[in-house]
N, CA, C and O atoms as a printed pandas DataFrame, in Angstrom:
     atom_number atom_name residue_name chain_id  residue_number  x_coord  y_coord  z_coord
0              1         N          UNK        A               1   92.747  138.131  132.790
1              2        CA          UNK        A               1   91.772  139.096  132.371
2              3         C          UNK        A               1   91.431  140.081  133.483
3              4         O          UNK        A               1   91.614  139.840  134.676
4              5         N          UNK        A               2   90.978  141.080  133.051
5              6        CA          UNK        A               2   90.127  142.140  133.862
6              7         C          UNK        A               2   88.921  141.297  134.533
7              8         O          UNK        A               2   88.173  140.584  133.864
8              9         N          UNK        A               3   88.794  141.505  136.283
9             10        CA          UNK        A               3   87.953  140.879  136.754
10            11         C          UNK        A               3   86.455  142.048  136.549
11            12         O          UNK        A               3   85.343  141.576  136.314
12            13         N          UNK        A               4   86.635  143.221  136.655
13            14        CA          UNK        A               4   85.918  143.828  136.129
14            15         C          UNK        A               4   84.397  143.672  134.520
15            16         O          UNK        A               4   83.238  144.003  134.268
16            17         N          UNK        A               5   85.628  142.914  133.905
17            18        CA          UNK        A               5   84.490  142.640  132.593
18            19         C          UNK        A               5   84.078  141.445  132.755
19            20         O          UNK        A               5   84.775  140.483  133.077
20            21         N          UNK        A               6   82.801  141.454  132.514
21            22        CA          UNK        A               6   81.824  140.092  132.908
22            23         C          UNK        A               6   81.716  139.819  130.836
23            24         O          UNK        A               6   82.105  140.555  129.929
24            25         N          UNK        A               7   81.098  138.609  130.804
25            26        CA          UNK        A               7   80.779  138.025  129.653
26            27         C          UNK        A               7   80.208  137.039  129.912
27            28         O          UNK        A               7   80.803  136.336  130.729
28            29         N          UNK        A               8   78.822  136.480  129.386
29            30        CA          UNK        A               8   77.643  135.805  129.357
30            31         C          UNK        A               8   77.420  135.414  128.244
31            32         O          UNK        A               8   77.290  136.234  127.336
32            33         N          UNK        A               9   77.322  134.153  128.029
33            34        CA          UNK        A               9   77.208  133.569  126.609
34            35         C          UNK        A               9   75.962  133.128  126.846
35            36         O          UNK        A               9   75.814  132.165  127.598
36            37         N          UNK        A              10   74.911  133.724  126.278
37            38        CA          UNK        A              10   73.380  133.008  126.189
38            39         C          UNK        A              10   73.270  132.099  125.599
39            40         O          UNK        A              10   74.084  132.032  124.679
40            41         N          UNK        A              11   72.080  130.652  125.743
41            42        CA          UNK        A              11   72.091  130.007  124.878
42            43         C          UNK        A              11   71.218  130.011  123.529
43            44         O          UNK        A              11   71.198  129.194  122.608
44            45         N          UNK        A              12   70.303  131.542  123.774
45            46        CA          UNK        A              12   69.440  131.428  122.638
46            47         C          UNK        A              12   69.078  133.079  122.441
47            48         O          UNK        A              12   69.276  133.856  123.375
48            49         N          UNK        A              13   68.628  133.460  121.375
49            50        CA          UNK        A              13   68.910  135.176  121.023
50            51         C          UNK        A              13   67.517  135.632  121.973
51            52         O          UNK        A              13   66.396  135.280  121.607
52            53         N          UNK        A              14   67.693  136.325  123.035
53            54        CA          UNK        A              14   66.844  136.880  123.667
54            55         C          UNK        A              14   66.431  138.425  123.335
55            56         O          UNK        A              14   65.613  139.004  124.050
56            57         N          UNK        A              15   67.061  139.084  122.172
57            58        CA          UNK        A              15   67.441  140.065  121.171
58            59         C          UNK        A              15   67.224  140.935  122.287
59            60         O          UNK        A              15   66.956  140.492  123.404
60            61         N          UNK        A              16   67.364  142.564  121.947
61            62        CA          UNK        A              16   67.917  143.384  122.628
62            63         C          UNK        A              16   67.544  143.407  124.094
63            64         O          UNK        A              16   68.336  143.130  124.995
64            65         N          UNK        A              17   66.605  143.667  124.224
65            66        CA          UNK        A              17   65.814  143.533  126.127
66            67         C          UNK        A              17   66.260  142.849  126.639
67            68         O          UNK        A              17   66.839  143.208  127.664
68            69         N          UNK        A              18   66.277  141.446  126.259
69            70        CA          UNK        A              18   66.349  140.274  127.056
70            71         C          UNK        A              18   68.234  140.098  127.327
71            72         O          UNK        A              18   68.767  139.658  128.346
72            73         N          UNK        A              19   68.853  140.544  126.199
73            74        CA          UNK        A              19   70.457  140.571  126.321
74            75         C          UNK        A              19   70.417  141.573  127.418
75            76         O          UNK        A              19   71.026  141.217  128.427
76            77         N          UNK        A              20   69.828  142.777  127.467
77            78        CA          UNK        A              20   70.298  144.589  128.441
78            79         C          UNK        A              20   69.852  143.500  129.705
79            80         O          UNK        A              20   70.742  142.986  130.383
80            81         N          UNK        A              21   68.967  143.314  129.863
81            82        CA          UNK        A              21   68.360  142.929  131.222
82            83         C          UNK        A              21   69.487  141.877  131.477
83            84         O          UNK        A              21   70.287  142.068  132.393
84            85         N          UNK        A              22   69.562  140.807  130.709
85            86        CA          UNK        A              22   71.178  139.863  131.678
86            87         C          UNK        A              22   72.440  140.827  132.102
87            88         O          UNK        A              22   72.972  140.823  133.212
88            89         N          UNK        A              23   72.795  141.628  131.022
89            90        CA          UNK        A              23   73.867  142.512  130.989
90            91         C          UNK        A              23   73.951  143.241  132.585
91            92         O          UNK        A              23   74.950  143.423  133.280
92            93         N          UNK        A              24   72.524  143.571  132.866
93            94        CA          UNK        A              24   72.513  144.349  133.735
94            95         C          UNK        A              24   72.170  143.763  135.577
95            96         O          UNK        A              24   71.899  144.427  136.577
96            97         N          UNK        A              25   72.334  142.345  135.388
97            98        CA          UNK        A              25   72.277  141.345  136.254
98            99         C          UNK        A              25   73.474  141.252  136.487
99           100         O          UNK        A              25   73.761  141.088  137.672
100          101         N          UNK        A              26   74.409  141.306  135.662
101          102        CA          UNK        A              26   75.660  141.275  135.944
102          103         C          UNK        A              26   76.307  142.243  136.672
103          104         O          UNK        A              26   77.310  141.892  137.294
104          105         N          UNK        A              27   75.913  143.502  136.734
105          106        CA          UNK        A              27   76.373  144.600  136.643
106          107         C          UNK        A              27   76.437  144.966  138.200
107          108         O          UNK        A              27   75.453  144.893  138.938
108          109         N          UNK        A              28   77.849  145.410  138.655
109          110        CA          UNK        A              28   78.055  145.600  140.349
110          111         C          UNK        A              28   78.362  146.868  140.211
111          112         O          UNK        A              28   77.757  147.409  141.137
112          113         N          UNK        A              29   79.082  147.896  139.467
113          114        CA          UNK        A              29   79.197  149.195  139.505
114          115         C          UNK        A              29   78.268  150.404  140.074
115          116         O          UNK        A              29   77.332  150.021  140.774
116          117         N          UNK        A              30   78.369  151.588  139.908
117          118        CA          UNK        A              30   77.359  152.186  140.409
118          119         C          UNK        A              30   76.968  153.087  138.583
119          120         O          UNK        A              30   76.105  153.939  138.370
120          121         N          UNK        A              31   77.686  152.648  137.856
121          122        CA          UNK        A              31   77.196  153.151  136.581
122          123         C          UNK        A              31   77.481  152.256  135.583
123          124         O          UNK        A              31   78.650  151.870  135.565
124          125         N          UNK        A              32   76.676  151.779  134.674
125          126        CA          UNK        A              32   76.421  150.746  133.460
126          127         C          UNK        A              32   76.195  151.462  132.494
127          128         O          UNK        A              32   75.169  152.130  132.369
128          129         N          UNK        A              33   77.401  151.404  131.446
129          130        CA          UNK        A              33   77.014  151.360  129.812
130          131         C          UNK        A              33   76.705  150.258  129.184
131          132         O          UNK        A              33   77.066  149.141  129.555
132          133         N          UNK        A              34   75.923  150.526  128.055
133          134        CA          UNK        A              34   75.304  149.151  127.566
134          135         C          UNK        A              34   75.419  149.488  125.997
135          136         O          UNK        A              34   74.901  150.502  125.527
136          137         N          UNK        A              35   76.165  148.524  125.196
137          138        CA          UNK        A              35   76.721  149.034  124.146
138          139         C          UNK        A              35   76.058  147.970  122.982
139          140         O          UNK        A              35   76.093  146.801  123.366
140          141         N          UNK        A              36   75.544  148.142  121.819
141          142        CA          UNK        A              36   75.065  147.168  120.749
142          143         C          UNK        A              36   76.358  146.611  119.747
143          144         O          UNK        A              36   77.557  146.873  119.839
144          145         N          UNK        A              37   75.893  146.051  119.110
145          146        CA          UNK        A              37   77.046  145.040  118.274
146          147         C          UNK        A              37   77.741  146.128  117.159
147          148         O          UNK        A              37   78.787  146.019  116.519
148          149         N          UNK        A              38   76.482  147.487  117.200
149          150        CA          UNK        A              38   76.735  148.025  115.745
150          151         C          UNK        A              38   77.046  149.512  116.685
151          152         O          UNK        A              38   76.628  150.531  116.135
152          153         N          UNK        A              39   77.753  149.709  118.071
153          154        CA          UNK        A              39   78.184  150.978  118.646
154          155         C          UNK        A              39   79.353  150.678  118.678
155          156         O          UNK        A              39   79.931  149.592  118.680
156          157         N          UNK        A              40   79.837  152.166  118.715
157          158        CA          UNK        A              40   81.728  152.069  119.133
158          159         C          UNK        A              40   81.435  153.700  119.686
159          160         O          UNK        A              40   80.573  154.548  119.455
160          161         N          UNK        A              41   82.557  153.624  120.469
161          162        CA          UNK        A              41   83.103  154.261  121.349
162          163         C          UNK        A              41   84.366  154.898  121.063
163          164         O          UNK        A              41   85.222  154.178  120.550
164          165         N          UNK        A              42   84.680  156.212  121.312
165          166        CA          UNK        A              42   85.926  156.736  121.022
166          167         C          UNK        A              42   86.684  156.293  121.561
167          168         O          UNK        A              42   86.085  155.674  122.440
168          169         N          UNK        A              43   88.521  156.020  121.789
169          170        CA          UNK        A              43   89.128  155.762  122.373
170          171         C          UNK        A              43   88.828  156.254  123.714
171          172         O          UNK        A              43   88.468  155.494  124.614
172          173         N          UNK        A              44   88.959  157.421  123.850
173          174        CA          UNK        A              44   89.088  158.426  125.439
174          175         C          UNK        A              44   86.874  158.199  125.702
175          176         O          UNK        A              44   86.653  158.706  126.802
176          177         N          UNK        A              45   85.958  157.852  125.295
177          178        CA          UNK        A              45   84.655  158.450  125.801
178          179         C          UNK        A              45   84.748  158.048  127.146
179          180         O          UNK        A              45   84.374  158.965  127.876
180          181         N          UNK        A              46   85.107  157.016  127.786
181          182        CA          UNK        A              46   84.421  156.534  129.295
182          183         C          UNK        A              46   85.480  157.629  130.333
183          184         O          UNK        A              46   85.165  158.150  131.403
184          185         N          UNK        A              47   86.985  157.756  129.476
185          186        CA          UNK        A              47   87.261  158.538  130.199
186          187         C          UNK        A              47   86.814  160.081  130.319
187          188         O          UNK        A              47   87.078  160.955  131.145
188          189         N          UNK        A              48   86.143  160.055  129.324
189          190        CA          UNK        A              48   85.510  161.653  129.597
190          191         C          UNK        A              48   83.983  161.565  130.010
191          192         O          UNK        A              48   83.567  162.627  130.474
192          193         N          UNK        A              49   83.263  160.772  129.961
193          194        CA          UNK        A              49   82.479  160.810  131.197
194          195         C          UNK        A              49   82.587  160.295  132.088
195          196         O          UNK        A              49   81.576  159.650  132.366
196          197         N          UNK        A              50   84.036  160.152  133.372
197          198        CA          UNK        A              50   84.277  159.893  134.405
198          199         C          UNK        A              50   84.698  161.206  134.834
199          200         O          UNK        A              50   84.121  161.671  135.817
200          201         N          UNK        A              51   85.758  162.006  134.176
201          202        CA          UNK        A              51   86.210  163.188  134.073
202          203         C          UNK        A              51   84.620  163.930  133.982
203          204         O          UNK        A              51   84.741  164.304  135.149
204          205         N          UNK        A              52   83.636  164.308  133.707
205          206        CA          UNK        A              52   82.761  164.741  133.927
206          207         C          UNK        A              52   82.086  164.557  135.264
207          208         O          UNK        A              52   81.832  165.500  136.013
208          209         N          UNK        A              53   81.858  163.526  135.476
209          210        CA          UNK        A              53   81.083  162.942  136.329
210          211         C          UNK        A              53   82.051  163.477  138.170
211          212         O          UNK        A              53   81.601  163.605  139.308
212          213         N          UNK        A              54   83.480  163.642  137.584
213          214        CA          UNK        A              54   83.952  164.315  138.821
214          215         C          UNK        A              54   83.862  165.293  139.186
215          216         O          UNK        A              54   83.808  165.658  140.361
216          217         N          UNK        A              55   83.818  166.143  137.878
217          218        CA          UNK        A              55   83.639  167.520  137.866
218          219         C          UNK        A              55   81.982  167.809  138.455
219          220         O          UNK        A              55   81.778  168.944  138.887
220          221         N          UNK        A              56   81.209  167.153  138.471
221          222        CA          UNK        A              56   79.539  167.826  138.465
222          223         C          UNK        A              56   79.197  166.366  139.566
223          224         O          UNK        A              56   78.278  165.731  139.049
224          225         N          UNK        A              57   79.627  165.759  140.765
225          226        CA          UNK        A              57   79.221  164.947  141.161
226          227         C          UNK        A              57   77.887  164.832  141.733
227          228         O          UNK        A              57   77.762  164.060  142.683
228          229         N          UNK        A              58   76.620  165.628  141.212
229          230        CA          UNK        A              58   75.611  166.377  141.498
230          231         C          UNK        A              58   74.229  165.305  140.259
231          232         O          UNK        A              58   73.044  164.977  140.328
232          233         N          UNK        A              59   75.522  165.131  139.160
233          234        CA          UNK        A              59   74.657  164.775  137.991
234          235         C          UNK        A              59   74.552  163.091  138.156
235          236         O          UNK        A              59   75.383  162.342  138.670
236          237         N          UNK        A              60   73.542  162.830  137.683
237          238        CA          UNK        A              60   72.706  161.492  137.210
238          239         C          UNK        A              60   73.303  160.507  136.138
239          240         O          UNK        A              60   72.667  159.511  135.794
């Protein structure tokens, strides 16, 4: 596997907050997406806001 992707199996539904907040315990990058059960993502999106994010390395 990708050492990159983390996965955390809770043992009890801590529903959205309580899942973002572990999610984000995990998280070593310098940028975190945080995605719900009921989001999707285009094929290309992360690559186009990396491709952004090079272009404007200014932005947040």
């Amino acid at each position: 596997g990708d050492a990159r992707i983390k996965i955390s199996f809770g043992k009890e539904n801590q529903h959205i907050s309580g899942a973002s907040n572990e999610a984000l315990k995990l998280a070593t990058g310098e940028f975190v997406a945080l995605l719900d059960n009921d989001d999707e993502l285009s094929p290309d999106a992360l690559y186009e806001n990396v491709k952004l994010l090079n272009e404007y390395p200014e932005a947040d």
